[in-house]
N, C-alpha and C positions, 0 to 999 in steps of 0.2 A: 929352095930357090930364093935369091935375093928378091928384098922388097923395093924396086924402082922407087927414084928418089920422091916421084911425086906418088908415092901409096898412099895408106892410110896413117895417119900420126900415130902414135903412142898417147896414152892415155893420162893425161896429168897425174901427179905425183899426188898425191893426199897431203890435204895442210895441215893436219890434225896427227902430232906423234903417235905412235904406234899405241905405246903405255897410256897415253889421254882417251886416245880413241875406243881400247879393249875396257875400260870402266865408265864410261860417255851416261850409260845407261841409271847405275849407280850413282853418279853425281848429278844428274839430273834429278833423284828423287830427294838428293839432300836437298838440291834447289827448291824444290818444292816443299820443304818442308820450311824452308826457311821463308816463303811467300809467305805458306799457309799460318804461321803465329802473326804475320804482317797483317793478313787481311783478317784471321779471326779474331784478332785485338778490336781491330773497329766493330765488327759485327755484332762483337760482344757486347762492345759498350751502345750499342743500338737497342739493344733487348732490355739493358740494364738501367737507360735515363728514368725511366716511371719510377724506380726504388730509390736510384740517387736523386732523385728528386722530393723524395717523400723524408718528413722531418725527421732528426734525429731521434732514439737511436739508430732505428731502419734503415736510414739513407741520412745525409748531411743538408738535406731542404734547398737543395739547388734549383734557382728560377729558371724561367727558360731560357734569357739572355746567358746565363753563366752554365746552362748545357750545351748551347750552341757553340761556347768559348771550349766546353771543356773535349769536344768532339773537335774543333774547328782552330785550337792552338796548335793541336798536331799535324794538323791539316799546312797551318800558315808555314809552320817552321819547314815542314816537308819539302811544299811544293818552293818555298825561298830555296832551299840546298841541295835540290834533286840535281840540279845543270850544276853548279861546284863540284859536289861528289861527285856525279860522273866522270868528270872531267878528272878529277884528283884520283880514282879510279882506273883510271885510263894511263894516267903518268907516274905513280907510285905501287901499281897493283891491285887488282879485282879481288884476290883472294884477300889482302891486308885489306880494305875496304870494308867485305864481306865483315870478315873478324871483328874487326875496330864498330862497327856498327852493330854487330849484334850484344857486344857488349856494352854497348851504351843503353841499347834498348833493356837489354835486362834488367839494368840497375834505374832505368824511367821505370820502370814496369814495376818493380819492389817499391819503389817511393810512392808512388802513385793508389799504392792498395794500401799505405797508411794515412792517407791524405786525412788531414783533420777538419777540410775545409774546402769551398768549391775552387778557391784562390788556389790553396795548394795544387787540388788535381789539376788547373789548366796546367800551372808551371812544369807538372812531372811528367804532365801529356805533352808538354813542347820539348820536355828530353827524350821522351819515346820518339817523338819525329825526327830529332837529330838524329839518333840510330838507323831510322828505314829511313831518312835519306841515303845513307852509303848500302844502305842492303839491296834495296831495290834496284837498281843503276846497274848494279854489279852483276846481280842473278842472270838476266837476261845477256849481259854482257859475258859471262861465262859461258851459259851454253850456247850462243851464236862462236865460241873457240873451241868449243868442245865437241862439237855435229859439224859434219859435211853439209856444204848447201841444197843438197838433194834431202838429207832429213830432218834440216831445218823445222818447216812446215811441221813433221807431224812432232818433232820434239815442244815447238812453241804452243802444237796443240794439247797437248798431254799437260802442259804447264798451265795453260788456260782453263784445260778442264780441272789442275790444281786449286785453283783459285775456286772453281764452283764449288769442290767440297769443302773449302776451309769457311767460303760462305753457309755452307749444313752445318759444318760444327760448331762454327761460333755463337748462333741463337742456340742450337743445344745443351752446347758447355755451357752457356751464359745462363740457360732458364734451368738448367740440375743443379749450377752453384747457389745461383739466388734460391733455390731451392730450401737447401742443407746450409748455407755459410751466409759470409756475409756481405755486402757488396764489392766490398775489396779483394776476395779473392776472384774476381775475373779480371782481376791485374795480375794475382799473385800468381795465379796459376801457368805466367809466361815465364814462370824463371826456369823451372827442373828446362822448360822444352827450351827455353835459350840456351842452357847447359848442352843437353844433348847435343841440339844443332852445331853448335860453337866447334864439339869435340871431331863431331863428324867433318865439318869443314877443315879442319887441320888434318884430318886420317886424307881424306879425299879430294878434295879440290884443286886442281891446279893454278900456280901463278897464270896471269897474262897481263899484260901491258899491251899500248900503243909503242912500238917501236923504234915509231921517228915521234916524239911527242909535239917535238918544235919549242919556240920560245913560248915562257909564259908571258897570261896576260892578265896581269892583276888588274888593272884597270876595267876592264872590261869582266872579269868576277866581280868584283866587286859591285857592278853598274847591274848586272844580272842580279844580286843578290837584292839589294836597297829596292829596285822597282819589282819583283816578282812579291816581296814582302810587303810595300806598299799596297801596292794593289790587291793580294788577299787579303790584306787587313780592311782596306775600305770594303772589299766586297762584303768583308763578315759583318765589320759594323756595319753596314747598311741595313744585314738580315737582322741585325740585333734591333736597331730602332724602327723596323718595319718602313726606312724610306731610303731613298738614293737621292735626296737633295739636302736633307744635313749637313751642315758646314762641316763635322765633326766625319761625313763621309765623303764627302765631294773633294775637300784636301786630300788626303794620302791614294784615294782613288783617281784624280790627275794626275797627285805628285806621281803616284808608280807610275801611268800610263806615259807621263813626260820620261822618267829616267829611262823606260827600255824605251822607248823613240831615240835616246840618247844610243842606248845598248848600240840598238842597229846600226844608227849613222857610225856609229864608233866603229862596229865589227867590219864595215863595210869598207873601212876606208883603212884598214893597219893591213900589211903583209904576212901577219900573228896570228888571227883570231883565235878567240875561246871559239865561237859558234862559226861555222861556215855557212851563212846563209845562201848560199848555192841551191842546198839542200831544197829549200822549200820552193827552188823552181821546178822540182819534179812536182807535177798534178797528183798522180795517186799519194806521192809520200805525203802532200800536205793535207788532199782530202782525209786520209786515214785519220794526221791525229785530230782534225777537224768531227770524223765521224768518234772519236774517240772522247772527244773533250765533250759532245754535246749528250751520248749515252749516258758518259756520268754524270751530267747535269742532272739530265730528266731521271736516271736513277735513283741519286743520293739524296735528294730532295725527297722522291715517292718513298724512301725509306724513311724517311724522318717521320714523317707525319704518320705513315703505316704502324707504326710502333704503337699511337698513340689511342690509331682508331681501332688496333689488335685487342689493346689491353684495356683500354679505358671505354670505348666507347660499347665495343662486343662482350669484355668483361671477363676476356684471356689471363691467363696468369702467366709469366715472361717464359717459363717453360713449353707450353701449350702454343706461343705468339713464335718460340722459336720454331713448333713443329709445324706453322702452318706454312712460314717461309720456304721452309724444305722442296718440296715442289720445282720453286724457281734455282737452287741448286745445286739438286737435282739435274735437271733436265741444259741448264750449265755444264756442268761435269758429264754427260754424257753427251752435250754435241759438240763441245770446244773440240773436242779431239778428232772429232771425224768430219768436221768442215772442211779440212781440207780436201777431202773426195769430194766434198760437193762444189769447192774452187774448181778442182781439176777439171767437175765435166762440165760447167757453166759460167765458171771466170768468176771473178773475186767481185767484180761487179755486179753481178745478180746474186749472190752469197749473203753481201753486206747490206744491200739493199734490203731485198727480202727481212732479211735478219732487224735490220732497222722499222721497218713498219712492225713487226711482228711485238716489239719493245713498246713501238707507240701503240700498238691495238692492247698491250694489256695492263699498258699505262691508264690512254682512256679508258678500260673497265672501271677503273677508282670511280668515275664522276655518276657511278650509276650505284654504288654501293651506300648500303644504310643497315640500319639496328639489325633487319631484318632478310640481309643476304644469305643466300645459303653457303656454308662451307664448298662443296662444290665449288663454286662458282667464282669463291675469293683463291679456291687450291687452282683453277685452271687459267686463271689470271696470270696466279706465281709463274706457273710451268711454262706460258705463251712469252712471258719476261723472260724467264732465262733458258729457255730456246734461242729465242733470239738474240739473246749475248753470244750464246755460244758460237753463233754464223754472225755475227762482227768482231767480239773481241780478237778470238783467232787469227780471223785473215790479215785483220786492219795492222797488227801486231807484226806479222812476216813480214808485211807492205814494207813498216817501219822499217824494222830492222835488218833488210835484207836491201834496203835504198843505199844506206851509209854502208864505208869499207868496215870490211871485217876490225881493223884495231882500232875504227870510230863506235864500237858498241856501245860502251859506255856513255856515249852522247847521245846515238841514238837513243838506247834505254831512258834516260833521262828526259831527253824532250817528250817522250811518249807520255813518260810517269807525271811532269810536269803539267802537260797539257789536262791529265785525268785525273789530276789533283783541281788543278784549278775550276775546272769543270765540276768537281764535286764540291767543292767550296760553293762554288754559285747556284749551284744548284739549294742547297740548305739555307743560302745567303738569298736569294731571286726568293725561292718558291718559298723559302719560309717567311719571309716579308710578305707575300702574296696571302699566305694561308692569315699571317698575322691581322695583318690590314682586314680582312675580308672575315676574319671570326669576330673583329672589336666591331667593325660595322654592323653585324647583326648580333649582337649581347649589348651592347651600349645602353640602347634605350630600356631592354629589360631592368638592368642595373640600376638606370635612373630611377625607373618604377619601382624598383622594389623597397621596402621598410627596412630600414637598421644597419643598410651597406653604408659605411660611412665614405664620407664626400673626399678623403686623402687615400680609400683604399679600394673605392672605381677604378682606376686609371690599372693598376695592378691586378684588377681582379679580371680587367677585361683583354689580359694579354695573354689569355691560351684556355683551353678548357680545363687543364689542372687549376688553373688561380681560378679561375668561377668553382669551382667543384668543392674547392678550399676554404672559397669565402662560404658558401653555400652549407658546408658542414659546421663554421664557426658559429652561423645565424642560428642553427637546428631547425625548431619546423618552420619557424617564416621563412627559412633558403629553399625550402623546398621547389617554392615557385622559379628558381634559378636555373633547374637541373634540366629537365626538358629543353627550354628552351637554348640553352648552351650546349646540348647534342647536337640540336637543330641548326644552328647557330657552325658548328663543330665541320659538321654533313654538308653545311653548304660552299663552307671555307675549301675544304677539300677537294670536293667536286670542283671548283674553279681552278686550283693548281693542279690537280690533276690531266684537264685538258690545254694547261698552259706546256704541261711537261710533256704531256703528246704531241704538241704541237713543235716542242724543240726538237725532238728526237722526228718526224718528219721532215724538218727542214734539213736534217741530217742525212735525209734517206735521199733527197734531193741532190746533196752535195757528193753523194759516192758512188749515183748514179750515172752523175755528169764525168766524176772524174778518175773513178779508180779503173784499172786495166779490167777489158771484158774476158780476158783469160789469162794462163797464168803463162810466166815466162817459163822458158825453155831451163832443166835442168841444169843445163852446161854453163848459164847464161854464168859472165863475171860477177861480182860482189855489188859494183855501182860505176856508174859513168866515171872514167877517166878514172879505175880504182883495179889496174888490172893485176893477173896473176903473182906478179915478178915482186906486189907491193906486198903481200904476205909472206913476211919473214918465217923461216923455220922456229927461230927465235922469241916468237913471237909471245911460242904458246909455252911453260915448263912445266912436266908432270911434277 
């Protein structure tokens, strides 16, 4: 029997070729393989500061100012080129991107494990960020062309729960290398896996582009690049000299804040844009990376100083400091992926919410911890943290990239990466100024007290508990009187950043409760406002 004209439709066509779509699953894992060297570089070098810090031969005697550079060059150059590469990602190719980027990173990553010098590392650590700016952007930009919008979610989540294990491996790898080798190889050890990856992406990956890219707009890259770099530059020096009123940070912390003022007025008024800021009139889209930029705040920050209270103050060895992390990566990698069933039955708004407090409750546990915490108690802390990643990262992540059209991934991806770069910037850059300021306030006067510290090498000694520990070793027994009190001193610092970084990641919880959807949209729903079917080219995607 004929179907009367008004039946029921036919079922959309699939936008995902046939050959892309039957290995979706497979390219996905290379995706993730290629996160997981991005995010285990960092992780590594989190485990690894206390030995590159310690004098030659061991380590090359790097201060804290120049660990915070050599963690935080990569960080600048990143988050400068994540909105570029995207964007250059989007108009030239995802896959060429991917490539070109991972071979940059591998050849930062070999330089960097011969560094002779703390100078060297930042330099080889800011060619590493050139690389995962085009890696990152891309990844995410691929599998939103490679999954249907119905398996979006649990693809993003599987990739999310990617990131919780490259966060297990990387204090592992990082405390078996220091182990056995020598600090440089937790650099070295990215080359064989940039290899692999490299090969793999050429076996499997498919091209994609934006379609219609439109005209460029160099002006406006350009305007994005100078203030995004500005601005993480003043944020870090700020954390470097422990203030934000420095002349030396208040310039390039304006200047950036003035040129992307420039950015917008400029984006807003050409018929071109690099950036559509349209975008950030959707509420959920902007709360997400709002909730996204402020987790890694109050994260990357509690990781810093974590390291320190791991290994130095509990008197872990960088193996042992990896194993106690675990926990929170753990429990990462096992809810990233099935947050999405708890979106489904309660909306993205009670998901992230929740998820958000549960970050800030095991943040503030830090302001309760001393010499004499029990493991328990610091492993259940881990686990409440990265639980609660795994019910924000997730969703906020779909939110993102399921706002923008499907051939805007790459921008999407990028302002995500952006926003939670810069967020971890500040966080290192805020709470480590925080921890800084608030450990010299209480060592200060011990310093003055004490016999044979000399009067040019106070000011140095009282910038972190490694330099009192340092000086304290130089003096022998008369430093003795140094060491107590610069735990204490250590214990009090932290406890204060610690509830500063609860306190962010609340006002976090605040912001996605106001604003993210209380459920989730309907499977069928289009890509984004004014971004309908007819705009996804066949073409789009090429196996």
């Amino acid at each position: 029997m004929a179907i009367p004209p008004g039946g029921p439709a036919a079922p959309p066509p699939p936008r995902v070729p046939e050959a892309v779509h039957r290995r979706r699953w497979a390219i996905l894992a290379v995706l993730m393989f290629t996160v997981l060297i991005m995010v285990l570089d960092h992780s590594v070098l989190n485990v690894a500061v206390k030995t590159i810090a310690t004098p030659a031969p061991v380590g090359i005697g790097a201060t804290q100012g120049e660990l915070e550079w050599a963690i935080n060059s990569y960080t600048l150059v990143f988050a400068a080129l994540l909105f570029t590469a995207g964007l250059i990602g989007d108009r030239t190719g995802r896959k060429k991107a991917l490539l070109c980027g991972m071979a940059v990173f591998g050849i930062g990553s070999a330089l960097a494990a011969f560094s002779g010098s703390a100078a060297e590392l930042i330099a080889y650590r800011a060619v590493m960020g050139v690389g995962a700016a085009f890696v990152m952007p891309a990844t995410l930009a691929v599998l939103m062309n490679v999954f249907e919008r119905d398996e979006q979610p649990k693809a993003i989540g599987i990739w999310a729960g990617g990131v919780g294990i490259a966060i297990a491996l990387g204090p592992l790898t990082g405390g078996l290398l220091l182990e056995h080798f020598w600090w440089g190889s937790i650099f070295l050890v990215n080359v064989p896996v940039v290899i692999v990856g490299f090969a793999a992406m050429v076996l499997l990956i498919p091209d994609s582009r934006d379609p219609g890219p439109g005209r460029i707009d160099p002006v406006g890259v350009l305007l994005s690049i100078v203030g995004l770099a500005l601005l993480v530059y003043g944020i870090i020096h700020g954390g470097e000299l422990a203030s934000l009123t420095d002349r030396g940070v208040l310039v390039p912390l304006l200047g950036g804040l003035a040129v992307l003022v420039a950015f917008v007025l400029y984006e807003t008024h050409i018929d071109h844009p690099a950036l559509d800021f349209s975008y950030f009139r959707n509420p959920a889209f902007s709360a997400a990376i709002t909730a996204t930029a402020l987790a890694f705040l109050a994260m990357m920050g509690v990781a810093f100083f974590s390291v320190f209270y791991l290994q130095t103050v509990l008197g872990h060895s960088p193996l042992e400091a990896g194993l106690l992390v675990l926990p929170l990566a753990v429990a990462q990698s096992l809810f990233a992926p099935r947050a999405r069933l708890i979106v489904a039955r309660f909306g993205a708004k009670a998901t992230c919410t929740a998820g958000m407090m549960m970050i800030a409750t095991g943040l503030a546990s830090f302001a309760f911890f001393d010499t004499s915490t029990p493991l328990w108690a610091l492993e259940l802390a881990f686990f409440v943290q990265g639980a609660g990643m795994g019910h924000v990262m997730s969703p906020v992540t779909v939110t993102v990239m399921q706002a923008l059209p499907r051939e805007k991934a790459g921008v999407a991806s990028a302002i995500n990466n952006t926003f939670r770069q810069i967020g971890g910037a500040l966080g290192v850059a805020v709470l480590g100024s925080v921890l800084s300021a608030a450990y010299r306030g209480g060592i200060e006067s011990t310093l003055e007290r004490t016999a044979g510290v000399p009067e040019g090498a106070r000011h140095a000694a009282g910038e972190s508990l490694e330099a009192t520990l340092a000086v304290a070793g130089r003096l022998g027994p008369s430093g003795q009187v140094l060491i107590a009190p610069a735990y204490e001193a250590f214990l009090v610092a932290m406890h204060l950043a610690a509830l500063c970084a609860a306190t962010v990641t609340m006002v976090g919880a605040v912001v996605v409760a106001l604003y993210l959807p209380g459920k989730v949209r309907p499977s069928g729903a289009p890509d984004a406002p004014g971004a309908p079917e007819e705009r996804q080219t066949a073409g789009a995607v090429r196996g």
